[in-house]
NULUMGU-463180 format. One line per 10 residues: number of its first residue (from 1); their letters; for each residue x, y, z of C-alpha. Coordinates in steps of 0.001 Angstrom, whole numbers. Layout:
% NULUMGU-463180
NUM = a = X:Y:Z | ...
END
This chain:
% NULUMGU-463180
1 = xxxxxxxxxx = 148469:129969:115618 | 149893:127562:112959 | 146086:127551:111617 | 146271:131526:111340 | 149660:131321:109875 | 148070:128918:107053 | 144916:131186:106205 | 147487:134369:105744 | 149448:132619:103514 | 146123:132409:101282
11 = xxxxxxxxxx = 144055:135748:101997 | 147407:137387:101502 | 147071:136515:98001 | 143879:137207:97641 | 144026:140843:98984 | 146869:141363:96564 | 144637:140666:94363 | 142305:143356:95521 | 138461:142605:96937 | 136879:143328:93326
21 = xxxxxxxxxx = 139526:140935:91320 | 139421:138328:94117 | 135440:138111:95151 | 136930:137774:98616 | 136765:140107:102123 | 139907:141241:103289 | 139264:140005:106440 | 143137:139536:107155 | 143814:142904:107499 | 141319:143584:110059
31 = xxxxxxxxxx = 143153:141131:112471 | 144628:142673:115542 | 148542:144115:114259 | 150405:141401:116900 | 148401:138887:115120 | 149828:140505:111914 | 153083:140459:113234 | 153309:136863:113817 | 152199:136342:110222 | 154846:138176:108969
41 = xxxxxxxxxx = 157723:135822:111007 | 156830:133027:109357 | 156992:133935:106022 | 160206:134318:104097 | 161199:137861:104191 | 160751:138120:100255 | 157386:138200:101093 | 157421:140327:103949 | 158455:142786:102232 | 156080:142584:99026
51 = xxxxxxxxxx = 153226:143325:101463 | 153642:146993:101980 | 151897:147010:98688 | 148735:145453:99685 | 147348:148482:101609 | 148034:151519:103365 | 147376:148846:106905 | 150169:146799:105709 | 152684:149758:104160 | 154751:150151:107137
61 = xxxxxxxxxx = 153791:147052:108717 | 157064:145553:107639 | 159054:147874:109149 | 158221:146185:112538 | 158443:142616:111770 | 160705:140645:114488 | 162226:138435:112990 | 164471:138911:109709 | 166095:135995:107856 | 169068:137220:104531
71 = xxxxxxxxxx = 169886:134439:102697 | 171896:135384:99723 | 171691:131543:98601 | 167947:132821:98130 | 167767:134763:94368 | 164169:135440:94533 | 165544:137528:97339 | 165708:140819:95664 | 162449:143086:94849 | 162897:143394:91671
81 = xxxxxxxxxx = 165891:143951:89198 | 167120:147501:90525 | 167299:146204:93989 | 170119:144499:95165 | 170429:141970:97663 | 172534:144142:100196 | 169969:147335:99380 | 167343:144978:100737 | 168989:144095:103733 | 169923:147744:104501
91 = xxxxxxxxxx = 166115:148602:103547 | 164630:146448:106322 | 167521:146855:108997 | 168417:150728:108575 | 164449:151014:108380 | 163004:149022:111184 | 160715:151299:113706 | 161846:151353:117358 | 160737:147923:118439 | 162847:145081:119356
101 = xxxxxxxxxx = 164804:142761:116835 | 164446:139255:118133 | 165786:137361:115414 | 168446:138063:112463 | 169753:135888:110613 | 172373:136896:107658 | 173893:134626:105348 | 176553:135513:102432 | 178182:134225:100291 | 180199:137144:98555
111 = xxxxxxxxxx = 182515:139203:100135 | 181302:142439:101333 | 183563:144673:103180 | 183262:145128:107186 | 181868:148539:107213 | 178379:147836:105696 | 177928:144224:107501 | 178823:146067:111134 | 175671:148444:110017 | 173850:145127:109584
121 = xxxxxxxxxx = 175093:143969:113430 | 175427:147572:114951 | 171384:148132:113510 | 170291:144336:115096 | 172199:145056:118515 | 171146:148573:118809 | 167425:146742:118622 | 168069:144446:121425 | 168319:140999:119013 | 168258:138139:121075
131 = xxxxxxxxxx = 169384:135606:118345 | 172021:136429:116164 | 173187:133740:113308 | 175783:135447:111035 | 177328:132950:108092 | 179898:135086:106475 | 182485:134222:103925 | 186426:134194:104400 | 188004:137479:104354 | 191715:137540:107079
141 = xxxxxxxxxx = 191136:140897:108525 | 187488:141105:109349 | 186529:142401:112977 | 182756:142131:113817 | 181524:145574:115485 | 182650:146157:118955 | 178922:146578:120317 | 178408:142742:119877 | 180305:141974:122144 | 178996:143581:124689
151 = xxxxxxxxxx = 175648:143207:124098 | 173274:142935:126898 | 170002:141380:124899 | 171881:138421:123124 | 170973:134935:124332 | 172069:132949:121211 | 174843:133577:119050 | 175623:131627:115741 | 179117:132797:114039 | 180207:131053:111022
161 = xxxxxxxxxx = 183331:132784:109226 | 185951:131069:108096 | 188704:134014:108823 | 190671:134426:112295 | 188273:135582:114906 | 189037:138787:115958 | 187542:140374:118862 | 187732:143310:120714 | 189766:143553:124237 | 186087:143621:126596
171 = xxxxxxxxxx = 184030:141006:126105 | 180814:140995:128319 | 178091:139151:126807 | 176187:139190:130049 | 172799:137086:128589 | 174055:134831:126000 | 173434:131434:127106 | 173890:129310:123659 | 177331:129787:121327 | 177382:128017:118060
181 = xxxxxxxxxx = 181286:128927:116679 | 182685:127662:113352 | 185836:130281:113145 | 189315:130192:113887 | 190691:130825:117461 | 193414:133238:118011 | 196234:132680:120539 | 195602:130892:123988 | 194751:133665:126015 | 192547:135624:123642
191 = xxxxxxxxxx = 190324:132568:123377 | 190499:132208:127118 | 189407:135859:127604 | 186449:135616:125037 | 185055:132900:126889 | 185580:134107:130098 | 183473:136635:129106 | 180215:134706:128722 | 179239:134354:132667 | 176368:132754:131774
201 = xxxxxxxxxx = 176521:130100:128850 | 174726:126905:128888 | 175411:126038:125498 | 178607:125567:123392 | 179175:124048:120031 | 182512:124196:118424 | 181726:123140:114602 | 185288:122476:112591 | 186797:125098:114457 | 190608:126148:113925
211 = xxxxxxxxxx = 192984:125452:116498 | 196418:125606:114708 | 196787:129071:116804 | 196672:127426:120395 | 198832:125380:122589 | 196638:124624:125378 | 193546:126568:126364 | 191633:125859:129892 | 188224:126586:129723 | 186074:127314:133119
221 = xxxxxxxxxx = 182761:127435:132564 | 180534:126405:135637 | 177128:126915:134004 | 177753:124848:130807 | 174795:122293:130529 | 175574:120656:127075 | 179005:120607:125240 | 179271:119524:121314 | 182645:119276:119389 | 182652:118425:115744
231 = xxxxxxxxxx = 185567:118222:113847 | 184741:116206:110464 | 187361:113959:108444 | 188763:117109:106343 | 188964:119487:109110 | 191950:122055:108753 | 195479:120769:109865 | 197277:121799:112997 | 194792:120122:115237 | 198040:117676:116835
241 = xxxxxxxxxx = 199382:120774:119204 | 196713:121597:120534 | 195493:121265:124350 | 192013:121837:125026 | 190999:121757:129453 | 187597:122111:129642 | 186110:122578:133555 | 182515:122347:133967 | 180920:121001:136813 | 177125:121445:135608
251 = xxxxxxxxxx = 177826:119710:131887 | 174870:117201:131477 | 175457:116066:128006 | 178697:116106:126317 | 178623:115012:122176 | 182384:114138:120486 | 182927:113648:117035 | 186396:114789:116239 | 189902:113362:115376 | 191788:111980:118500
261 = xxxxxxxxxx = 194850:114263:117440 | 192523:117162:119457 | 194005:116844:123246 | 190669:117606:125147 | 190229:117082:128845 | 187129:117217:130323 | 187697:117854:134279 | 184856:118092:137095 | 182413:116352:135156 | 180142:115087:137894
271 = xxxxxxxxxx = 176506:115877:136598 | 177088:114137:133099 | 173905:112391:132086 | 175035:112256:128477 | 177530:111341:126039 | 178258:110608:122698 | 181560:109545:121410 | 182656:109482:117913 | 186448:109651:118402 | 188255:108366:114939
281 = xxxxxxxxxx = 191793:108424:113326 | 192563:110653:110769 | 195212:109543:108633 | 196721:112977:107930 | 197404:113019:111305 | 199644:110400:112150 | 202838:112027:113857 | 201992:109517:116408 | 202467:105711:116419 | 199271:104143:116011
291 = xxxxxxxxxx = 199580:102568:119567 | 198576:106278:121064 | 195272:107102:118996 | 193835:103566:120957 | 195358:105235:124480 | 193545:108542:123641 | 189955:107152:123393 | 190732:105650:126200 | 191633:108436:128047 | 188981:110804:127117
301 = xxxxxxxxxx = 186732:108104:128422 | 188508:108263:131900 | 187771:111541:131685 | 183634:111221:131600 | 183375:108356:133797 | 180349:109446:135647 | 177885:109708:132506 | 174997:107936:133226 | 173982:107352:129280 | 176685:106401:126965
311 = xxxxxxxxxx = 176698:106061:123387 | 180074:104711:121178 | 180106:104911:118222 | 182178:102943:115330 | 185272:104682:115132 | 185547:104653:118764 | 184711:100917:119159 | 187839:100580:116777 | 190347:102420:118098 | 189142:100731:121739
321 = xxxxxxxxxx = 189829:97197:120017 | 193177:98019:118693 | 194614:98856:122624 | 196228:95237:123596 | 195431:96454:127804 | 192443:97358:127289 | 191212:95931:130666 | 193317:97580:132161 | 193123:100895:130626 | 189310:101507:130506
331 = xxxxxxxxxx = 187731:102999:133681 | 184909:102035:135514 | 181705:103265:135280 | 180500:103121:138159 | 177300:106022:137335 | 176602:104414:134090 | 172940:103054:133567 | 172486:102654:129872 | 175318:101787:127207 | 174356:101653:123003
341 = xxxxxxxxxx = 177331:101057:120603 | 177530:101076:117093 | 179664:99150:114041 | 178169:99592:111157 | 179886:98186:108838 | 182917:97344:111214 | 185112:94368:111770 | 186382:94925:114490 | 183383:94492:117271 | 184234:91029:118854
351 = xxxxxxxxxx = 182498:89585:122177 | 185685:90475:124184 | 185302:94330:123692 | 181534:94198:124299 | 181918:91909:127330 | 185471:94456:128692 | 183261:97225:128519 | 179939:95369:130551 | 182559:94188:133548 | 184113:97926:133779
361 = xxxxxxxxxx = 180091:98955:134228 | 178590:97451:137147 | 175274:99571:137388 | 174310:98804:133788 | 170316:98566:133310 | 169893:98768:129625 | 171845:97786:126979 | 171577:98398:123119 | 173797:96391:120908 | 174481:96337:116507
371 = xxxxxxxxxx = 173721:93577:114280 | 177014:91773:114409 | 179368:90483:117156 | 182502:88275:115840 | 183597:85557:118565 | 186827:86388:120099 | 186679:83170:122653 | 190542:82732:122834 | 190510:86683:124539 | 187145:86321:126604
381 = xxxxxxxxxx = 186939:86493:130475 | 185740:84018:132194 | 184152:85921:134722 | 180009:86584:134332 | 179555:90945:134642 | 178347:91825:137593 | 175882:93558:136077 | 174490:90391:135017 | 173438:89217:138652 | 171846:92589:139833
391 = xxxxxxxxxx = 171320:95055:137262 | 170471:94409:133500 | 166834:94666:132821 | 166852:95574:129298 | 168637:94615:125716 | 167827:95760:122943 | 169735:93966:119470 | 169591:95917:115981 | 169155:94200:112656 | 169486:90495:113342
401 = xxxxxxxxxx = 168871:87913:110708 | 169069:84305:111451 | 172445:83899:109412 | 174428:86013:111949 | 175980:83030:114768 | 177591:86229:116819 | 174596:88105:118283 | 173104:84614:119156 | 176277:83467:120677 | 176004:86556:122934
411 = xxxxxxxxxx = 172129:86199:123311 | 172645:82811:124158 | 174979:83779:127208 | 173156:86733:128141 | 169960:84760:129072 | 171735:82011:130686 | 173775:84257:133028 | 171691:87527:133577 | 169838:86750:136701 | 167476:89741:136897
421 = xxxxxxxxxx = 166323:90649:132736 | 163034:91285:131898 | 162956:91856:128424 | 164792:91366:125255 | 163964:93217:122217 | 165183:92367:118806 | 164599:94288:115761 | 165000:92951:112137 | 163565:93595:108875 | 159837:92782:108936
431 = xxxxxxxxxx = 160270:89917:106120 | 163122:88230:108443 | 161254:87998:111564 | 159778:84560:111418 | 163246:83265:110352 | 165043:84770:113152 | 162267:83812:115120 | 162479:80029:113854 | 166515:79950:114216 | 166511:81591:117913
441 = xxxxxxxxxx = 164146:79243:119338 | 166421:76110:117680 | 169625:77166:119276 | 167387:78488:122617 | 166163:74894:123130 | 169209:73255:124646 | 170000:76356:127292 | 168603:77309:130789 | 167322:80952:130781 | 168064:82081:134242
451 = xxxxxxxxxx = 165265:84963:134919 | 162064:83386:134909 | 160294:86979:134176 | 162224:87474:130818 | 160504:87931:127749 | 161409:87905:123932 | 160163:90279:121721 | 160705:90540:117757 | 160335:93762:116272 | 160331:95276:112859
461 = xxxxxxxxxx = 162219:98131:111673 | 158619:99920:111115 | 158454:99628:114731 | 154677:97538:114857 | 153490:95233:117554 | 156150:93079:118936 | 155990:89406:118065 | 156507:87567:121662 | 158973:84841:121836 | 156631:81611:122917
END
């Protein structure tokens, strides 16, 4: 299809052209009209709608197209210099033949007032739309239409809008299975109700949402299969209050980027596969000593101790190296199978973290591990991970360059303590690798590597052929 999608794109031009002008057939409009159809939803609705002019086939073809996509950031929107953007949209939506709707997409950036955007959602809804994205601009008293929420044919709903979310008393979105939100909650139990209205929701991702409204919110979801909560580093105060229970059983993967002042607690999380965990300080936020943000990561950890794939990221790795009991604080991951954590640019990754976090994980098989590792010795246990002797088959090391003693320190004790590993990958930049290459094997000489099976492979960032270690 992506082949007939191409060829439109140039026979429409030439039938605008007309057959005499262009030398060509119009061969396009003799396709079959579901054929036509798909042509139309992948081309920008500005030229959509400049087809009805090709021919009397293609005048009220329009009118049926499925999916619709208003982007006011999108000038060449309008027609021509008597039509306005908003006469467009109520041109295609107030026009549209019977059939179903199964895509709109509106997004504004001047404020219109409520009456003629609820035509816009009342028109998409009353055309069974199964995806609905709606990016509207701040305005404290908006109310979306009432038949939204009680739609029947939505499975994916996108809501932007930077004013209080306002929703009527029923919600019963009986289909939808994937919520994007970037709004503003209202009080506890309103948010409680809207969301105990989707029976059925798989997907939920809270984008720089508001919570300066709430105290503490539980959230029981038992279908929920992937969870995301963003909050970036200038999200809106208020955040410190706030209490945010989240129950569901069937979450797989679970992503966390967000300032630890948010109090969420993930409960009956016992089919996580996946996590991500960017969990940072904000500044702004410090009502609290600087001893709790450390005990926070921690605990939201506790909380998702079954994942099976875990991912830390810098800000995390931080605020874990800043709690003085960390040993004892961290939980064990006892499900956990394969463990990556970032730095960047951090100073604060030493070999006692990394090493805390391998002894709390017994079952680990893979490993991925940054550039840099500063040696902590004075703080490290004695005691070899017990995933060395029986699990860890795999590590893969980022960016290493021969000047950089800390990965090597750990590489060093790594293959002279992991009983079962089979393979070691380390990527650097392709110019680097015969120096790393040349200043592993000196400091390799003098040490036993305990798995006989285990090989060495150098890799470059382009990701070519691996160089084996000899």
């Amino acid at each position: 299809m992506d082949a007939i999608v191409s060829l439109a794109d140039s026979e429409i031009r030439e039938v605008s052209l007309g057959p005499v002008a262009s030398g060509c057939e119009d061969r396009i409009s003799k396709l079959p009209e579901d054929v036509l159809l798909y042509i139309l939803s992948h081309l920008p609705i500005k030229d959509v709608l400049r087809t009805s002019a090709l021919s009397k086939r293609w005048k009220y073809l329009w009118t049926s197209v499925s999916e619709i996509d208003f982007n006011e950031y999108n000038h060449e929107l309008r027609l021509d210099m008597k039509t306005s953007f908003l006469d467009s949209v109520d041109n295609v939506l107030l026009r549209h033949d019977p059939s179903d709707i199964r895509k709109f997409r509106l997004e504004l950036m001047m404020l219109i007032i409520a009456e003629r955007i609820n035509s816009w959602v009342s028109a998409a809804v009353s055309h069974n739309v199964q995806e609905l994205d709606l990016s509207l601009p701040v305005e404290k008293h908006f109310v979306l239409h009432y038949s939204l929420f009680t739609s029947e044919s939505i499975s994916i709903l996108k809501l932007r809008m930077g004013s209080y979310f306002k929703f009527p008393y029923l919600i019963r979105l009986s289909n939808l299975k994937t919520l994007h939100l970037a709004v503003t909650f209202p009080d506890d139990r309103s948010t409680e109700r809207f969301f105990s209205g989707c029976p059925v929701l798989e997907e939920l991702v809270l984008d720089n949402c508001v919570w300066n409204h709430n105290k503490s919110i539980t959230l029981c979801i038992p279908t929920l299969r992937a969870l995301t909560i963003y909050n970036g580093p200038f999200s809106p105060d208020g955040l410190l209050d706030c209490v945010i229970i989240v129950h569901a059983e069937n979450l797989t993967s679970f992503r966390y980027t967000s300032c630890l002042a948010i109090g969420l607690l993930p409960c009956n999380l016992t089919s996580l596969e996946s996590a991500y965990v960017d969990a940072y300080v904000d500044i702004t936020y410090l009502e609290h000593t600087e001893d709790e943000f450390p005990k926070r990561a921690i605990s939201l950890l506790s909380r998702i101790h079954n994942v099976k794939s875990l991912t830390l990221s810098t800000d995390t790795m931080e605020c874990l190296y800043l709690e003085e009991y960390l040993q004892a604080g961290l939980p064990t991951f006892s499900s956990l199978t394969h463990l990556k954590v970032n730095i960047g640019e951090s100073q604060y990754l030493s070999d006692q973290l990394l090493m805390c976090l391998l002894e709390k994980s017994p079952n680990i098989e893979s490993l991925e591990i940054p550039e840099v590792f500063y040696p902590d010795s004075d703080r490290l246990s004695t005691a070899v991970p017990q995933c060395f002797n029986t699990r860890l088959k795999t590590v893969v090391i980022s960016n290493i360059d021969g000047d950089d003693v800390g990965e090597l320190w750990f590489l060093k004790y790594m293959l002279e303590n992991a009983t079962v590993l089979e393979r070691v990958k380390i990527f650097c930049v392709d110019s680097e690798i015969e120096l790393v290459k040349q200043e592993i094997n000196q400091q390799l000489q003098p040490i036993h590597i305990r798995s006989k099976s285990c090989v060495i492979e150098f890799c470059d960032e382009s990701n070519q052929e691996p160089d084996i270690f000899p």
